[in-house]
C-alpha positions as CSV (number, residue, x, y, z in Angstrom):
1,X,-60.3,3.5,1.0
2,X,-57.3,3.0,3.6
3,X,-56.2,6.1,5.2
4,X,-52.0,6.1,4.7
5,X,-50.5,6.0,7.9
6,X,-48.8,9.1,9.7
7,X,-45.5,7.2,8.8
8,X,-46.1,6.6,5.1
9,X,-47.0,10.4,4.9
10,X,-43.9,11.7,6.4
11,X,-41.6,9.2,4.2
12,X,-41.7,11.0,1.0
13,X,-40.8,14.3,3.0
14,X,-37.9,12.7,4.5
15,X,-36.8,11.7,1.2
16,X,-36.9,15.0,-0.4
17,X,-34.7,16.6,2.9
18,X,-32.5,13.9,2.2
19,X,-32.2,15.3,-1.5
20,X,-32.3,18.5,0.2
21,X,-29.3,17.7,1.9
22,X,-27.2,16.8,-1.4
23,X,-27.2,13.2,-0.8
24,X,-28.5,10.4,-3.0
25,X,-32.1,9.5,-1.8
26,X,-30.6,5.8,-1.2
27,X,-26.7,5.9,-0.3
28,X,-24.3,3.8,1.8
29,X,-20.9,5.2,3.1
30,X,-18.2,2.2,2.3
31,X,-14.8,2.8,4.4
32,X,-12.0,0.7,2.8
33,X,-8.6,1.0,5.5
34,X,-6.2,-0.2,3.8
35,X,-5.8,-0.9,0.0
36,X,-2.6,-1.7,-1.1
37,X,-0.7,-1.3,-4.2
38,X,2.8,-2.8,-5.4
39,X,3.9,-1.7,-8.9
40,X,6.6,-4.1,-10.8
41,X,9.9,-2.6,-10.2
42,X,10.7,0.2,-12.4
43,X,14.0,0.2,-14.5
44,X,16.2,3.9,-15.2
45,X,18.4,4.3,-17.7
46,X,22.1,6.4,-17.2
47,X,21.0,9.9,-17.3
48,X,24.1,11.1,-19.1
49,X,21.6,12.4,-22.2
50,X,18.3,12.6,-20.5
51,X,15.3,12.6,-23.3
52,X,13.6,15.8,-22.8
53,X,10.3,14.1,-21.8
54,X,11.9,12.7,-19.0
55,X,13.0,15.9,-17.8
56,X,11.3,18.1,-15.2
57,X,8.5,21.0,-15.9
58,X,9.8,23.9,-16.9
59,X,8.3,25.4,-13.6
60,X,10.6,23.3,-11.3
61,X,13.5,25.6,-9.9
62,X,16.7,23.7,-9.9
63,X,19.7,24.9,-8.5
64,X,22.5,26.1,-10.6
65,X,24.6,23.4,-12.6
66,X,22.0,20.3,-11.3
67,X,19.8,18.4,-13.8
68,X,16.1,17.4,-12.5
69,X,14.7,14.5,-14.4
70,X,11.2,13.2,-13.7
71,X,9.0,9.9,-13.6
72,X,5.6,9.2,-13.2
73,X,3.6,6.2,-12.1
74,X,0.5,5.1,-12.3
75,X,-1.2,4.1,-9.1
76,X,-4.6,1.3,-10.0
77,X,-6.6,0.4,-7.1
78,X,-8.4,-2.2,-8.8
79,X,-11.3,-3.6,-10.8
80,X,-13.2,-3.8,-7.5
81,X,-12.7,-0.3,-6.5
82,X,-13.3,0.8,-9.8
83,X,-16.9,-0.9,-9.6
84,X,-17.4,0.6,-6.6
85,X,-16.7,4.4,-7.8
86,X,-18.5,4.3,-11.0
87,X,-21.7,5.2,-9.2
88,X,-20.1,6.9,-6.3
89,X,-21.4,11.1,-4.8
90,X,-18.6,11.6,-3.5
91,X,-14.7,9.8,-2.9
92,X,-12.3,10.5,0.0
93,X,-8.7,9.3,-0.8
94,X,-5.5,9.3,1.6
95,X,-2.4,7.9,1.3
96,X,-1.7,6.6,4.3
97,X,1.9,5.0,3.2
98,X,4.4,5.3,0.7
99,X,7.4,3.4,-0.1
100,X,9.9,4.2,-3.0
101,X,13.1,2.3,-3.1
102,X,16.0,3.3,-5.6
103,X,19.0,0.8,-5.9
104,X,21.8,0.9,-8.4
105,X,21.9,-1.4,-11.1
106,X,25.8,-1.9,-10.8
107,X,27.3,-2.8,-7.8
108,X,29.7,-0.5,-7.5
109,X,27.1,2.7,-8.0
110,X,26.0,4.8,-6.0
111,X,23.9,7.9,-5.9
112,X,26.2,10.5,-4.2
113,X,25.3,12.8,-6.9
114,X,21.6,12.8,-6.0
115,X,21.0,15.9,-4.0
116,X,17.2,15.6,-3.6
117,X,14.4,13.4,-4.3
118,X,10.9,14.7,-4.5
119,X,7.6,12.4,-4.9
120,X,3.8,14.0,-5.5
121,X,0.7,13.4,-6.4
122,X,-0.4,15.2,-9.8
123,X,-3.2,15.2,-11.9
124,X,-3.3,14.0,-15.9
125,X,-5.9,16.8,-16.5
126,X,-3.5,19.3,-15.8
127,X,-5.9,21.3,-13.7
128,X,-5.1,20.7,-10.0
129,X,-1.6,21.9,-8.7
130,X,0.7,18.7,-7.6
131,X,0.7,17.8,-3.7
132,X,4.3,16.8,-2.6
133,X,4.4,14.1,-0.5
134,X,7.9,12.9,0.3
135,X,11.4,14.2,0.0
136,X,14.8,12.5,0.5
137,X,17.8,15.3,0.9
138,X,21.0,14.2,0.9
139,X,22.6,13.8,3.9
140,X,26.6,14.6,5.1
141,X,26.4,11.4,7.0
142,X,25.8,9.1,4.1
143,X,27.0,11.0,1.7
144,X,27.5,7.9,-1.2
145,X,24.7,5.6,-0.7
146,X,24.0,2.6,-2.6
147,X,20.4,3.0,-2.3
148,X,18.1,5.8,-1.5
149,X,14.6,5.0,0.4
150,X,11.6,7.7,-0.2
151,X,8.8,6.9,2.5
152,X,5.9,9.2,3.5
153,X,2.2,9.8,3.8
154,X,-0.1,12.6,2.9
155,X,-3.0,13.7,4.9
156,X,-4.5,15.6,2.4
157,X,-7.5,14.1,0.4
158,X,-6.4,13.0,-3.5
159,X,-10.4,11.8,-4.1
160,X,-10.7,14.8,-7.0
161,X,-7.0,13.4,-8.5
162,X,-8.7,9.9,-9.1
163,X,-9.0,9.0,-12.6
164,X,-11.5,6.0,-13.1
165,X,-9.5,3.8,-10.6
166,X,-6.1,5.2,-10.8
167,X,-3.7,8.1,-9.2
168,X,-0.7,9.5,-10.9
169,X,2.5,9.6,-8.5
170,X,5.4,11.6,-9.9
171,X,9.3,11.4,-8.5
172,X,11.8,13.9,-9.1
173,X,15.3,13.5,-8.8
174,X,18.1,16.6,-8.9
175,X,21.6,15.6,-9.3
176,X,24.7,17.0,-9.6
177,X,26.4,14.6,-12.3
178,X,25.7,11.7,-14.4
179,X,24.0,8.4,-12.3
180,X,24.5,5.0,-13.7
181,X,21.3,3.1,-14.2
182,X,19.0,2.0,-11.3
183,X,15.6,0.0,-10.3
184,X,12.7,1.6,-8.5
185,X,10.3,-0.4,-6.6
186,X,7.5,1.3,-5.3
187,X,4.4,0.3,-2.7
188,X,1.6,2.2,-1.5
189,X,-1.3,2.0,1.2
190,X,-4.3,3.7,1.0
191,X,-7.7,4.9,2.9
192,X,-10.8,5.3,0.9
193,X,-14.1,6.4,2.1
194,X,-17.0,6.3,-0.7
195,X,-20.2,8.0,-0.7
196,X,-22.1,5.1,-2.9
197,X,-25.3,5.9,-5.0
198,X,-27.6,2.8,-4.4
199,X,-31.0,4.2,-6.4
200,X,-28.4,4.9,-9.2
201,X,-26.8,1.6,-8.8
202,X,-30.0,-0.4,-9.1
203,X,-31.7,1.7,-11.3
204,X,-34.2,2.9,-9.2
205,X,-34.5,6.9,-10.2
């Protein structure tokens, strides 16, 4: 009979402190640094009778005589990364860049009625509170412009916001009076770091 080795002995006891741990028995850490995502351009109506869906929650304090009306869109990172999550421990998620560009439809607009624009992070579920992430004010220097530019970045981690693939960015806007119609494009860059399940993946345990 073959004695095991001091080696094969210890293995299963390192395995079990790895489970001790709370990590998979067979795992990889995949870094992705940069994923980006570019919706189609987005299309407003005139918000002279907003439908009360697109208005803000109820929670949002607006100041006296303004109307807030909100949009959401839905960030998708992609059938790769989804294939890459569905037997993930464990998903870190920054947005390292974000772009939202609002331009009136008719040449002669402009969004001098637009006191603030707000963009977030929220979650479908309902259950975590929104993260803001960028906010345009408007400004006494440009006081009518023709097009309004949202950028920012968030170092906070969105990984528990993920649905399947996909993150749900909202924008708010507060105005003042009624603004004609207008086109949204929007872009985004993200950092992912995924704890990845391998046993799972292959079945192994």
């Amino acid at each position: 009979m073959r004695t095991p080795t001091l080696a094969a002995r210890l293995l299963p006891l390192a395995l079990l402190g790895l489970a001790a741990c709370g990590k998979p028995l067979l795992y990889a850490e995949v870094e992705i640094p940069s994923a980006k995502v570019t919706l189609a351009s987005q299309t407003f109506p005139s918000t002279a009778s907003p439908a009360p869906a697109d208005l803000c929650p109820a929670e949002v304090v607006v100041a006296p005589g303004n109307t807030c009306i909100q949009r959401t869109f839905g960030f998708d990172l992609g059938g790769d990364f989804r294939d890459l999550i569905k037997d993930s421990m464990d998903i870190e998620l920054r947005l390292t860049r974000l772009g939202i560009t609002l331009a009136a439809t008719d040449p002669l607009g402009d969004f001098g009625s637009v006191e603030q624009v707000l963009v977030g992070v929220s979650d479908p579920g309902g259950v975590l509170p929104g993260v803001d992430i960028a906010t345009y004010r408007k400004s006494a220097a440009n006081p009518t412009p023709s097009t309004i530019v949202v950028g920012g970045q968030s170092n906070v981690d969105l990984g528990t916001y993920l649905i399947g693939s996909q993150l749900q960015i909202y924008a708010r806007l507060e105005f003042n009076r009624v603004i004609d119609g207008f086109t949204a494009d929007v872009l985004a860059d993200f950092y992912a770091k995924v704890l990845v399940d391998y046993g799972k993946a292959g079945g192994i345990y």
